[in-house]
C-alpha angles and dihedrals in degrees: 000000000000137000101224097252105136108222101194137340111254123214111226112233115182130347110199111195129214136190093280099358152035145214123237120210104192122188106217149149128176086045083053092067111117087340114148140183115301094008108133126252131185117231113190088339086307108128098223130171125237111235089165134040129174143148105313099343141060137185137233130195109222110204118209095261092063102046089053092052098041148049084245092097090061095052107114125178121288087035111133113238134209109233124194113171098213131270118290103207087235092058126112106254094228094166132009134321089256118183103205097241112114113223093204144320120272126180139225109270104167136000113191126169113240100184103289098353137091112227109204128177120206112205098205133187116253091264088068103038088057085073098037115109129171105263085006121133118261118173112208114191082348105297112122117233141166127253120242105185132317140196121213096292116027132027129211124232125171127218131221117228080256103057094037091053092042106052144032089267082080091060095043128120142183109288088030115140117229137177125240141181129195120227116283095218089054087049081052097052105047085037086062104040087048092052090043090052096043095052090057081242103142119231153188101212116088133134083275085060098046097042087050085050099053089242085120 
């Protein structure tokens, strides 16, 4: 589990494919203290192992699945990453509680200027809208940000100078790919109103309920 916070931009060194696969060989420093082998780092929101840790670089094996649900395939070697080491449960949780598994890939659709902000707008595929609510919680290439407003298929967030200078979402352009992943506690709730409905059990909670309660 992370919180979105990016803690460094990686370089990527090396990326070695396989048939359905690929290596990733990721120059780092800040994610590297007290890693060790097999502890879990995002990469671009992407929850990946480390099989390999040295002096200022570590490696992560990518499994097909992976590289089809997520930007992960189109990495080459020199791109700039986005690194998060996971949640400590005596952490301050800074951003969302944010799992590491990308619910789909959106793209790039408009950057503006707003004063000191980036405005940027995300168009996303359905999967990922479901989950998308005004001043809700998104995570894109696994930096947690907050939702400004959103149509049918794609949603607005603004970035501080911060947030912009210190992950890939300052390099991005219009066309870019980008991973995203919906809030968990919104997967929970529907997950359980579908199964209570499902199951013929009466209940209080729906969207009405939620809305009335300020949970929406």
């Amino acid at each position: 589990m992370f919180t979105g916070i990016v803690e460094e931009l990686g370089l990527l060194r090396s990326v070695r494919r396989g048939a359905d696969s690929a290596r990733l060989v990721i120059e780092a420093r800040e994610v590297l203290k007290d890693i060790h082998l097999g502890d879990s780092i995002a990469v671009n929101g992407v929850c990946l192992t480390a099989v390999s840790v040295g002096a200022g670089i570590w490696a992560a094996d990518v499994m097909a699945e992976t590289l089809a649900k997520s930007n992960l395939g189109a990495l080459k070697a020199g791109d700039r990453v986005n690194l998060e080491r996971a949640l400590r449960l005596s952490d301050r949780l800074g951003g969302h509680l944010v799992s590491g598994h990308i619910d789909g890939v959106g793209t790039i659709a408009g950057l503006a200027k707003q004063d000191i902000a980036t405005l940027v707008t995300v168009g996303a595929p359905a999967e990922v809208m479901r989950y998308i609510i005004k001043k809700g919680s998104v995570a894109i290439d696994g930096i947690s940000l907050t939702v400004m407003d959103f149509k049918p298929d794609s949603f607005r967030v603004s970035l501080i100078p911060h947030t912009a200078r210190l992950t890939t979402l300052g390099f991005k352009k219009e066309g870019d790919a980008v991973n995203l992943e919906g809030d968990i506690i919104g997967k929970y709730v529907e997950k359980l109103l579908a199964w209570r409905g499902e199951a013929g059990q009466e209940t209080k909670i729906n969207m009405g309920f939620l809305t009335e309660h300020g949970f929406l």
